[in-house]
C-alpha positions as CSV (number, residue, x, y, z in Angstrom):
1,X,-6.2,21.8,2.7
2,X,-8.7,22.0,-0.1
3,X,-11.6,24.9,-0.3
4,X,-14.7,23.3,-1.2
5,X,-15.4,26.3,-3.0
6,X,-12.8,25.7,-5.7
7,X,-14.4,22.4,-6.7
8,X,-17.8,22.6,-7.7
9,X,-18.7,18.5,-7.6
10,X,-17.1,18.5,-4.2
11,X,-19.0,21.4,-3.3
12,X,-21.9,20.2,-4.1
13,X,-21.5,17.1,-2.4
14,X,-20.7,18.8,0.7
15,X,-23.4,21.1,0.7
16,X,-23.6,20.8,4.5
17,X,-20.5,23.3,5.3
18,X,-19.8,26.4,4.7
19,X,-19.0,27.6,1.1
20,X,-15.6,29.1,2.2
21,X,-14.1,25.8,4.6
22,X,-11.3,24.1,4.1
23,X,-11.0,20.6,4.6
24,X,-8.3,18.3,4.5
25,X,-7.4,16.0,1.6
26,X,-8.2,13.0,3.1
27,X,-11.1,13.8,3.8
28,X,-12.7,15.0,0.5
29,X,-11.3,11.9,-0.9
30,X,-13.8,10.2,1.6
31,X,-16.6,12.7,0.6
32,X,-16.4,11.7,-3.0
33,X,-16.2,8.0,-2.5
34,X,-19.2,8.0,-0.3
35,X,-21.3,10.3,-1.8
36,X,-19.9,9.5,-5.9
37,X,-23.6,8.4,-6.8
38,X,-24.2,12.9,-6.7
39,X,-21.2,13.2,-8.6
40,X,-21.6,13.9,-11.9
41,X,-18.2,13.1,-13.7
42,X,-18.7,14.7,-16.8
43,X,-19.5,17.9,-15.6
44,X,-15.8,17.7,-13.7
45,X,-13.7,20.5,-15.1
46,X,-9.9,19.6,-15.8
47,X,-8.8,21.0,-12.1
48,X,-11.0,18.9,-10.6
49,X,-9.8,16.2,-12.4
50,X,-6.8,16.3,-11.5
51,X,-8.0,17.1,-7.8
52,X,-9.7,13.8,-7.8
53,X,-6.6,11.8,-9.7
54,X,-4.3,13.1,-7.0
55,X,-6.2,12.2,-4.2
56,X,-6.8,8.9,-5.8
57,X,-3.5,8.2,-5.9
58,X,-2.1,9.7,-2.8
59,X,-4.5,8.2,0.0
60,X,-6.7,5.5,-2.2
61,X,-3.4,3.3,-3.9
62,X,-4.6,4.3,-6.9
63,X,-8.3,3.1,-6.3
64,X,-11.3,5.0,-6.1
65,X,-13.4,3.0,-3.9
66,X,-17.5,3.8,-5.1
């Protein structure tokens, strides 16, 4: 389970929920692919990162579908 509140892009991308939910991984890597265009990468801090990498690599095979 991720807290949206740890990751401010995913956060902000789910600004529908509540600040303290948790949702599963699967599911934020859908939240970033379909809402990416109100990500802004380079704002990512390195946790983040490595959030997104993960996921990417765990569910996506390695692609990030935008």
């Amino acid at each position: 389970m991720i807290a949206l509140a740890a990751y401010p892009q995913l956060h902000l991308i789910a600004w529908n929920r509540r600040e303290d939910e948790l949702i599963e991984e699967q599911e934020a890597l859908a939240l970033y692919e379909a809402n990416w265009r109100f990500v802004a990468p380079e704002q990512m801090e390195e946790p983040e990162r490595q959030l997104l990498q993960r996921l990417i690599q765990q569910y996506g095979h390695g692609v990030l579908n935008v």
